[in-house]
C-alpha positions as CSV (number, residue, x, y, z in Angstrom):
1,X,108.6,45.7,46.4
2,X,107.7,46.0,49.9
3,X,108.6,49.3,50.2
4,X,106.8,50.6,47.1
5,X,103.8,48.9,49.1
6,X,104.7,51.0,52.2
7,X,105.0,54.4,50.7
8,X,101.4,53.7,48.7
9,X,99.9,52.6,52.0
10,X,101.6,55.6,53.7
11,X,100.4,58.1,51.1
12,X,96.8,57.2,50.9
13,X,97.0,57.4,54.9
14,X,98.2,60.7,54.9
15,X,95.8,61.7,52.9
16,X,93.0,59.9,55.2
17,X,94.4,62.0,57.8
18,X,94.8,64.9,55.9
19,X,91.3,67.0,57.7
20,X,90.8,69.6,55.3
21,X,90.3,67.0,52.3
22,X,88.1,65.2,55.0
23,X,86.0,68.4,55.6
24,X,85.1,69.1,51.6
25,X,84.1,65.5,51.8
26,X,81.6,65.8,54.9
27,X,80.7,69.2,53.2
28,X,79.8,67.5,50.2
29,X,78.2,64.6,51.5
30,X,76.1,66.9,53.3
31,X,75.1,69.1,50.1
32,X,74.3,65.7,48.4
33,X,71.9,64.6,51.5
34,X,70.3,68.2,51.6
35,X,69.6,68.1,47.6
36,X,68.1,64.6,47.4
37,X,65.9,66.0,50.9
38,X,64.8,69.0,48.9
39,X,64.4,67.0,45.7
40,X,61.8,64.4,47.8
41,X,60.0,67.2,49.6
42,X,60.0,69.0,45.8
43,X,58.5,65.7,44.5
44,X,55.5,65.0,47.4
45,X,54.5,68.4,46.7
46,X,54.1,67.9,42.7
47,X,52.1,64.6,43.2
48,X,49.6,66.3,45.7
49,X,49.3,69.4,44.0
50,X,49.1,67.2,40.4
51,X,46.6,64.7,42.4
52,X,44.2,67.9,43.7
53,X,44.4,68.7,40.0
54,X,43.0,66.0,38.7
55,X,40.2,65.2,41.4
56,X,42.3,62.2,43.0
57,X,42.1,63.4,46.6
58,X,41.5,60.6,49.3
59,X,37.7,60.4,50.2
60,X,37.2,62.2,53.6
61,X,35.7,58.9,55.2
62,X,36.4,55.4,54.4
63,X,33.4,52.7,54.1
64,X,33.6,51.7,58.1
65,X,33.7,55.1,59.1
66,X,30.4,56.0,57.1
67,X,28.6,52.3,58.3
68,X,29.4,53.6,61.8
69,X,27.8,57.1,60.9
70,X,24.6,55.1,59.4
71,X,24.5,52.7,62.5
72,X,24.3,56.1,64.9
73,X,21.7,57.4,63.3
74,X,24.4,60.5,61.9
75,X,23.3,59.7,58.4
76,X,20.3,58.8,56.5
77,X,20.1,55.5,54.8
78,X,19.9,57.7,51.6
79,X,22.7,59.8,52.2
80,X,24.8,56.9,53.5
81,X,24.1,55.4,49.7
82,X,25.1,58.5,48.4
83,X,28.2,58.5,50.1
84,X,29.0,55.5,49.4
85,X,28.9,55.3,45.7
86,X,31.3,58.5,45.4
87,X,33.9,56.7,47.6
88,X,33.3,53.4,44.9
89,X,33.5,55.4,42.2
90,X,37.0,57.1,43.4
């Protein structure tokens, strides 16, 4: 019995050692990385491109930045409003 247990063990590490069955594996590790990199890069590019499509890009300014704009005198209390209420309303 124990030398069944040595010639399995021996076998699976010759085959560790074995580099050209080590190299596919890198080589295949790396194709998987490089697909599910693509497939992610792929998938950003939908959602933005769907999200422009639809009118559900970010506003340009968030709420602070337009109070600070108001405050300075850069916008009108009107326009500030204005602003405003499309930034609410998404």
């Amino acid at each position: 019995m124990g030398g069944a247990a040595r010639n399995g063990w021996q076998g699976c590490l010759g085959q560790a050692l074995d580099t050209s069955s080590a190299w596919a594996g890198l080589a295949w590790l790396g194709g998987v990385v490089l697909v599910c990199g693509l497939a992610l890069v792929l998938a950003g590019y939908l959602r933005r491109r769907s999200a422009a499509r639809h009118g559900r890009r970010p506003p340009p300014f968030s709420l602070e930045q337009l109070r600070h704009l108001r405050e300075r005198g850069e916008l009108s209390e009107e326009e500030y409003r204005s602003l405003r209420q499309r930034i609410l309303d998404g």
